[in-house]
N, C-alpha and C positions, 0 to 999 in steps of 0.2 A: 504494500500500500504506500509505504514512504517513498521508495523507489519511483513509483507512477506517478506519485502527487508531483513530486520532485520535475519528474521529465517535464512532464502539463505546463507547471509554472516557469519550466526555464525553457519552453519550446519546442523541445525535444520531440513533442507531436503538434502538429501544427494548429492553429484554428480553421475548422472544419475539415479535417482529417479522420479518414474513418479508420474504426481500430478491432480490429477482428480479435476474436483470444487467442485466436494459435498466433498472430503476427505478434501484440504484443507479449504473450508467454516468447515466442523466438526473443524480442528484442531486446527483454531484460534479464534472460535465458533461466528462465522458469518451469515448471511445469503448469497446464493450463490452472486447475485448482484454487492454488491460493491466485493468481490472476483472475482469476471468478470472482473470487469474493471483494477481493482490492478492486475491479473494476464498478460491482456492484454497489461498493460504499464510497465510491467518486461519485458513480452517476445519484445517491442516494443526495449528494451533498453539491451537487448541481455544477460540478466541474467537468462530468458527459453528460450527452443528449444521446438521444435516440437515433441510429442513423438508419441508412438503406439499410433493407435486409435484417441480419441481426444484430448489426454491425453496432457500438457506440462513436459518437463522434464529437468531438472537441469543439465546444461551442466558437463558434463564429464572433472577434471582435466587432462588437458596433459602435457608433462612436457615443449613442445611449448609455451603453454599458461603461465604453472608457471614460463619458463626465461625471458618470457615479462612482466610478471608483477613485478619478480626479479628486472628488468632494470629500470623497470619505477618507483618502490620506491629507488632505488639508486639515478637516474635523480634529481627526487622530494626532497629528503633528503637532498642531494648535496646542491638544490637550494634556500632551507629554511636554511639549515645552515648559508650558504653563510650569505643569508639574515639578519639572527638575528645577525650573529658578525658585 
């Protein structure tokens, strides 16, 4: 599961890339199984989507999505600032 989350966020699979479990069991050289389950608690936690087939696939940047997240490291920074002065 760290493994994956890890790839997701550092790009490793692209935004909207589909991800099959035998490809990624190959590509973090796994057995499918725990893949299963690590795939199931991403998509559970809204870091996959549904894709073709049975495929899950890496949600798509919008730029919706990047001013929310704009917002909400401004929020956050803001209130750690704060905090350490």
């Amino acid at each position: 599961y760290a493994q994956l989350r890890e790839a997701i966020m550092t790009g490793r699979f692209a935004p909207g890339q589909l991800l099959s479990l035998r490809s990624v069991a190959e590509a973090v050289g796994s057995s499918t199984m725990p893949v299963r389950a690590a795939l199931t608690r991403l998509q559970a936690e809204g870091a996959l989507i549904d894709g073709a087939g049975r495929a899950l696939m890496v949600p798509p940047m919008t730029l919706e999505l990047l001013e929310e997240l704009r917002d909400v490291r401004i929020a956050l920074e803001g209130a750690v600032a704060k905090r350490a002065a």
